[in-house]
Z-matrix of the N, CA and C atoms (Angstrom, degrees):
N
C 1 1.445
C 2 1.524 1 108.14
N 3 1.097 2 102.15 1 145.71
C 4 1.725 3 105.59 2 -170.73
C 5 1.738 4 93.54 3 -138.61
N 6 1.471 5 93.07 4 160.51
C 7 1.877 6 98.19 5 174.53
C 8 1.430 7 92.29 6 -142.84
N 9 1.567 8 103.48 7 155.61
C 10 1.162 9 120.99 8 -171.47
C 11 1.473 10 101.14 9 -137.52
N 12 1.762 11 105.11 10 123.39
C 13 1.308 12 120.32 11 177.20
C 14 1.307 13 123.03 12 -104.30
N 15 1.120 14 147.73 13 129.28
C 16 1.742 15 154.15 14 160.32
C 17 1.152 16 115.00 15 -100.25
N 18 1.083 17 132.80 16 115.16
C 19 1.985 18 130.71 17 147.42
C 20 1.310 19 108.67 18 -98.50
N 21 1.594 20 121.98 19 100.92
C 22 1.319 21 114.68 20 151.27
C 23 1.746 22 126.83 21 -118.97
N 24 1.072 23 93.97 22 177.58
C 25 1.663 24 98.43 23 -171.12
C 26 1.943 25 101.48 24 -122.77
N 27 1.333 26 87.18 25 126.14
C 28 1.316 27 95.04 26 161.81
C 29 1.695 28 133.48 27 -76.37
N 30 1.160 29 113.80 28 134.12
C 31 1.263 30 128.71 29 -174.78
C 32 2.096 31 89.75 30 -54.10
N 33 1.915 32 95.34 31 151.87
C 34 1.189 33 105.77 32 161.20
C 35 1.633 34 119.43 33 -40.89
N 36 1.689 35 110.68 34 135.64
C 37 1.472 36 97.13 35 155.54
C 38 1.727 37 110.78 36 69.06
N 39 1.416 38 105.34 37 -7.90
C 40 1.778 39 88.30 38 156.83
C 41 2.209 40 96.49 39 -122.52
N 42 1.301 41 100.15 40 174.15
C 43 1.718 42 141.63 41 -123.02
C 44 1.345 43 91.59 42 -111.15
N 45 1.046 44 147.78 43 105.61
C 46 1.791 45 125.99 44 141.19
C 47 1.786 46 112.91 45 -16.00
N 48 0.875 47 107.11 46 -74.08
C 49 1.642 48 91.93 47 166.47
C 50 1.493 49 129.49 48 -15.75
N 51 1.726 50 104.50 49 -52.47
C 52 1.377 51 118.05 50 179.46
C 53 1.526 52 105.78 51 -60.60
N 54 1.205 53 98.74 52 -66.93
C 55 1.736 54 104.43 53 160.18
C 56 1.416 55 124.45 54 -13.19
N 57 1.242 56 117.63 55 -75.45
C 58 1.347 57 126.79 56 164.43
C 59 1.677 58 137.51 57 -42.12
N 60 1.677 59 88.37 58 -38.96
C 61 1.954 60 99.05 59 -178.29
C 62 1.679 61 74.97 60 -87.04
N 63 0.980 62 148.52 61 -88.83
C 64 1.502 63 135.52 62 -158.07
C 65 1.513 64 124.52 63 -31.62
N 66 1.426 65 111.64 64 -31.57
C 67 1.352 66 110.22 65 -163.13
C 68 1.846 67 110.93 66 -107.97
N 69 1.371 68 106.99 67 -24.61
C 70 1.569 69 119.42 68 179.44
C 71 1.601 70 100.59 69 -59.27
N 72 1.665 71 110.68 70 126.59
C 73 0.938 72 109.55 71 -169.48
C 74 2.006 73 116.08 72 -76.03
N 75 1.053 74 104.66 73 -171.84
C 76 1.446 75 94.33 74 -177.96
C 77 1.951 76 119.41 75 -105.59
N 78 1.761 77 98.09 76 -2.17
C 79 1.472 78 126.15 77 152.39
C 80 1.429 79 118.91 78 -171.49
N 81 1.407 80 105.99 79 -175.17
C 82 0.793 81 119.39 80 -166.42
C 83 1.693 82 125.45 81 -61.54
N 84 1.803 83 146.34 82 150.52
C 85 1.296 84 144.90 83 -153.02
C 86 2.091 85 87.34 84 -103.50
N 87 0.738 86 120.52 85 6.13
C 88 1.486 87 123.76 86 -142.70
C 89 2.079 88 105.33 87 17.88
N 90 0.817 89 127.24 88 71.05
C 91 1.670 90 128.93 89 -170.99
C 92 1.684 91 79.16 90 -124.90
N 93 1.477 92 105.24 91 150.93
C 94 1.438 93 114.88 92 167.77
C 95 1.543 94 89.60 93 -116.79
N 96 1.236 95 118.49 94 -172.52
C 97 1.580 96 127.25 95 -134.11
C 98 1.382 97 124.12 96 119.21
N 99 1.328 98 96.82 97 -166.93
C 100 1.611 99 127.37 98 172.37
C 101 1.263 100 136.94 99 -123.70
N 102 0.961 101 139.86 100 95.12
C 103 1.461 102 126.29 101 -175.00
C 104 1.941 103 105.80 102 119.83
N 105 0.795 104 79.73 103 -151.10
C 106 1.260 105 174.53 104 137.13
C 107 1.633 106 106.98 105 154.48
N 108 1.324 107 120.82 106 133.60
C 109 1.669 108 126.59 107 177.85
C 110 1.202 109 113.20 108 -104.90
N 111 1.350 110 113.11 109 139.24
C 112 1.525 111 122.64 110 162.28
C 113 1.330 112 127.15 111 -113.36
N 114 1.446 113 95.93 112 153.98
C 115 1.550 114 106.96 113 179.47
C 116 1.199 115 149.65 114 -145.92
N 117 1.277 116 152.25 115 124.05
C 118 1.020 117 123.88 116 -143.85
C 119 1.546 118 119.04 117 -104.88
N 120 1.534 119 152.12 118 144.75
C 121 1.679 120 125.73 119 -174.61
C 122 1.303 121 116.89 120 -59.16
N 123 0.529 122 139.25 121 167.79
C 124 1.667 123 136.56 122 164.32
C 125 1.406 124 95.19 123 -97.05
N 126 1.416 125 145.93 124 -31.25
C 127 1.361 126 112.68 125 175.93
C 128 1.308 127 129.81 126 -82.39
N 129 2.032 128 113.10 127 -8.90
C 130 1.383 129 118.30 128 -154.23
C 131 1.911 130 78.14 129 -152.25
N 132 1.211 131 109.94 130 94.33
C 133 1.340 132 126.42 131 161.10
C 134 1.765 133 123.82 132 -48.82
N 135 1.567 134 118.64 133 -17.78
C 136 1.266 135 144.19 134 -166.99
C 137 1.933 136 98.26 135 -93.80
N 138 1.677 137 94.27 136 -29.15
C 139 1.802 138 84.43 137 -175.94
C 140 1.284 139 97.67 138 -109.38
N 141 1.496 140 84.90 139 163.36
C 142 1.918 141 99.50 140 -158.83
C 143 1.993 142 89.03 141 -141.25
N 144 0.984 143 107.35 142 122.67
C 145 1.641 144 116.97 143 169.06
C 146 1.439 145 101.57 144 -98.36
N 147 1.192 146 115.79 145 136.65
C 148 2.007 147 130.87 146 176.04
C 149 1.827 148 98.90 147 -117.10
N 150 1.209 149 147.84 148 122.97
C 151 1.322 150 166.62 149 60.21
C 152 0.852 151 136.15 150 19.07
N 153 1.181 152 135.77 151 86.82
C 154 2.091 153 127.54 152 166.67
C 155 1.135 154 98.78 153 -118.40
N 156 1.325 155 95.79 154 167.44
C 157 1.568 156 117.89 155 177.13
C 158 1.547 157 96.32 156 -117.84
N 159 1.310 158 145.29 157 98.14
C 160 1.501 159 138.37 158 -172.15
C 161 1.835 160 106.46 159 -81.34
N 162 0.833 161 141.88 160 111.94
C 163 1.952 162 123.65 161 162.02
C 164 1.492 163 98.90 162 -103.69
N 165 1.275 164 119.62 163 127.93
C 166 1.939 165 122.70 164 176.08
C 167 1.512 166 80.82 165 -115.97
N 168 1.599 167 107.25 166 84.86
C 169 1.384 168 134.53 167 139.26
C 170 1.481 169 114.66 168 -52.40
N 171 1.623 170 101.87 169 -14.61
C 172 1.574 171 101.98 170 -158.32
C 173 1.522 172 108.55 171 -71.11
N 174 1.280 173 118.70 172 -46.56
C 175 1.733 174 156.95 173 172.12
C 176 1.631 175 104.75 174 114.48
N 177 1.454 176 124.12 175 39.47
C 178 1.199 177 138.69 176 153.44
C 179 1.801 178 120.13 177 -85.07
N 180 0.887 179 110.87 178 127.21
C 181 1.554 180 127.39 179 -165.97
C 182 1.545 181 95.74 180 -68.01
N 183 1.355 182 103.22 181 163.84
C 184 1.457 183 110.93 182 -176.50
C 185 1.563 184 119.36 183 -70.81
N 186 1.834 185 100.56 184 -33.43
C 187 1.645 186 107.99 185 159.94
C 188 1.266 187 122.03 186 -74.48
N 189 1.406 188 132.96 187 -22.99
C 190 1.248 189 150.79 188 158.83
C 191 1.832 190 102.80 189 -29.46
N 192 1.609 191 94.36 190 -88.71
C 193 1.424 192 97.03 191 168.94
C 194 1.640 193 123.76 192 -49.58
N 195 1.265 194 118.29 193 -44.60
C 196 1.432 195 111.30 194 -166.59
C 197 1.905 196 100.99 195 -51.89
N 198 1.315 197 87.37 196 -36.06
C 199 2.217 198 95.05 197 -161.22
C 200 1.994 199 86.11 198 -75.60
N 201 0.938 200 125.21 199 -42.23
C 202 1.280 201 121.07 200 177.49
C 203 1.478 202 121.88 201 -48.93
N 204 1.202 203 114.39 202 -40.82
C 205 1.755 204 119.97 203 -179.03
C 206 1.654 205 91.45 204 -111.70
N 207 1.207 206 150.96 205 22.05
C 208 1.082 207 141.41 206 162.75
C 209 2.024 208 130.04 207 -44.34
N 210 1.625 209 92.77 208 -39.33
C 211 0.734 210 101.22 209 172.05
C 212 1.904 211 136.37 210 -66.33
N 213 1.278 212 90.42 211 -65.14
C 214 1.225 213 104.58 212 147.13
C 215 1.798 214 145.88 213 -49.26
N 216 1.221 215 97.85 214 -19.43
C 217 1.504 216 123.01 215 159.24
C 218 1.499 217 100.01 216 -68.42
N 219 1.484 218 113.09 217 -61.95
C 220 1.816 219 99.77 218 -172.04
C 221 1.283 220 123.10 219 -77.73
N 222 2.020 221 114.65 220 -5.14
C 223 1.468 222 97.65 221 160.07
C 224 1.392 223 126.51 222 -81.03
N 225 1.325 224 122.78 223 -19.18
C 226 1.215 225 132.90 224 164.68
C 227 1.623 226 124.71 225 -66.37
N 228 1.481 227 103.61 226 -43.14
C 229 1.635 228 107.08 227 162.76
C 230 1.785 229 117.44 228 -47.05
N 231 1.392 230 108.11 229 -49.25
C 232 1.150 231 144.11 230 -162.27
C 233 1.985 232 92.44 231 -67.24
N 234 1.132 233 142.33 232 -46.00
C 235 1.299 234 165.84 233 -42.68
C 236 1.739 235 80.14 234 156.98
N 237 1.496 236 113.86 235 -79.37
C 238 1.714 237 115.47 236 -178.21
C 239 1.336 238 103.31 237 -54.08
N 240 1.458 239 130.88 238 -49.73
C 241 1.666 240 92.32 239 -145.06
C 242 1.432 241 102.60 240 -90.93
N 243 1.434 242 139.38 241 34.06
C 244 1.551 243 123.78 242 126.57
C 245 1.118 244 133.45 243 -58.45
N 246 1.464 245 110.00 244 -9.18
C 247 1.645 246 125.21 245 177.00
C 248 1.372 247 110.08 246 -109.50
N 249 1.655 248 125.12 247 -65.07
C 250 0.805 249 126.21 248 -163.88
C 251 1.912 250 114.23 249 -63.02
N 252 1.337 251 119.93 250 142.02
C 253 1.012 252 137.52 251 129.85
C 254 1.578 253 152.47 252 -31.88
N 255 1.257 254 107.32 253 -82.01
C 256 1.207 255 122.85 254 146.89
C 257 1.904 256 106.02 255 -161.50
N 258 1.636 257 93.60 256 -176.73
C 259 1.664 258 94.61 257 -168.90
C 260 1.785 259 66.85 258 -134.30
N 261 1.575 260 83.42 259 132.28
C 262 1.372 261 126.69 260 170.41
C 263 1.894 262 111.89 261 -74.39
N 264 1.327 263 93.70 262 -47.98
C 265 1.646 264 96.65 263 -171.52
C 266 1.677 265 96.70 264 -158.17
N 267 1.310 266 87.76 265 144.69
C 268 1.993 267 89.23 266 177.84
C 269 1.534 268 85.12 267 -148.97
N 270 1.198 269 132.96 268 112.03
C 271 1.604 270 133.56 269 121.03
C 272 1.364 271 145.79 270 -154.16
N 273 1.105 272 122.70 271 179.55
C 274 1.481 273 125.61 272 -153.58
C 275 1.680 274 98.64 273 -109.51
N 276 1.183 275 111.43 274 116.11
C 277 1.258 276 128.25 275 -174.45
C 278 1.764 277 122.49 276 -112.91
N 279 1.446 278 111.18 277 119.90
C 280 1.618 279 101.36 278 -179.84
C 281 1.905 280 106.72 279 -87.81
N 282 1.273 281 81.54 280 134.97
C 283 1.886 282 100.22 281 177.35
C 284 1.476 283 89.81 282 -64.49
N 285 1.938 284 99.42 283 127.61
C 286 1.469 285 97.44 284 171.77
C 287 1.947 286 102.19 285 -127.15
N 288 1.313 287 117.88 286 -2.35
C 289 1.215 288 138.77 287 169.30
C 290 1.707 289 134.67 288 -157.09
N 291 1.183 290 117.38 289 119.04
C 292 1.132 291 110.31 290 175.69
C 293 1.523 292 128.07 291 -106.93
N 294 1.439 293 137.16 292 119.12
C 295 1.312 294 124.56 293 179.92
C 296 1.597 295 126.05 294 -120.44
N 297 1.303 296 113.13 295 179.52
C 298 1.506 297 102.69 296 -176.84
C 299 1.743 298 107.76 297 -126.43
N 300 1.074 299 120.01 298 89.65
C 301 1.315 300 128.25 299 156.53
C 302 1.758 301 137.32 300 -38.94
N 303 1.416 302 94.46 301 -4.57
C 304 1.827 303 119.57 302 -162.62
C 305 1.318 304 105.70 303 -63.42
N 306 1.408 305 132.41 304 -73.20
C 307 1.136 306 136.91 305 145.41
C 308 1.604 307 139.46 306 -70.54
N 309 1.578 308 105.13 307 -174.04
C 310 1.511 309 96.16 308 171.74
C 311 1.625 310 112.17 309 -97.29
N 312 1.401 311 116.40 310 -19.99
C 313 0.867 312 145.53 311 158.08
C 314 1.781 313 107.93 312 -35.59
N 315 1.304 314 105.13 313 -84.42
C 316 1.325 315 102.92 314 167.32
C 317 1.793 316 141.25 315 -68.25
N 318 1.222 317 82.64 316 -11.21
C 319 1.994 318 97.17 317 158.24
C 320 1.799 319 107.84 318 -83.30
N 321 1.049 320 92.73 319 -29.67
C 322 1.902 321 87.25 320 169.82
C 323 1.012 322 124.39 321 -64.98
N 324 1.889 323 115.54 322 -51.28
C 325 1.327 324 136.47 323 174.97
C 326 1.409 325 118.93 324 -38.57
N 327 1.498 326 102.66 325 -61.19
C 328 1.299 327 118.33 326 179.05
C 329 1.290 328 132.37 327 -75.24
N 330 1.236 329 114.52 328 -16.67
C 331 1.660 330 135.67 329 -166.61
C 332 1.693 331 92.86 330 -61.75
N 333 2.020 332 104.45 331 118.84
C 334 1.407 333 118.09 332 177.82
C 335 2.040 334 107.60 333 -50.43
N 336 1.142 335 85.02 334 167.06
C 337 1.646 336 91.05 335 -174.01
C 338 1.979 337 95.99 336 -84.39
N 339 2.130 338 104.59 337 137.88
C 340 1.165 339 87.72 338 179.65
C 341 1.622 340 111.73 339 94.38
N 342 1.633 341 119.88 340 -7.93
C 343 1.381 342 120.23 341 167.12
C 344 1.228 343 108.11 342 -141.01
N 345 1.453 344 105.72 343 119.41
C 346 1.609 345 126.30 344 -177.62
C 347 1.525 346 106.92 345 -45.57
């Protein structure tokens, strides 16, 4: 499982909306997952964070896929920077732990061996 992070900032005077008709792809990545989610800061309405959860259930490598949707990545890139600003942070991260903070219950459960 891999996740994929974005921070960008919208240019003056364009919309999350704009964001959206610019950045929605024109099909599907075939990647199973989650998301991709968006969001907006609450202190700076202009930045927008993007989220996936990637799983290549498929048994295609992570460069596999990247060169696979490549194309389509640069019409959509191509597509952002009438909107975009700049990107704060872009990368692709492998899940190496997951936990649940929800309860106390489940902070007990999970709590590594060796931490009170």
């Amino acid at each position: 499982m891999y996740v994929s992070v974005l921070i960008r900032r919208l240019k003056p005077g364009k919309t999350y909306d704009d964001f959206v008709r610019a950045w929605y792809p024109d099909k599907g990545f075939g990647i199973g997952g989650r998301g991709p989610i968006l969001a907006r800061s609450v202190d700076d309405e202009r930045e927008i964070l993007a989220v996936a959860l990637m799983d290549l259930d498929s048994g295609e490598t992570l460069d596999e896929v990247m060169t696979r949707i490549g194309a389509q990545e640069a019409v959509r890139h191509e597509r952002l920077a009438d909107v975009i600003e700049s990107t704060a942070a872009r990368g692709i991260y492998e899940v190496v732990d997951e936990f649940d903070f929800s309860t106390d219950d489940s902070v007990a459960s999970g709590r590594p061996p060796g931490i009170r």
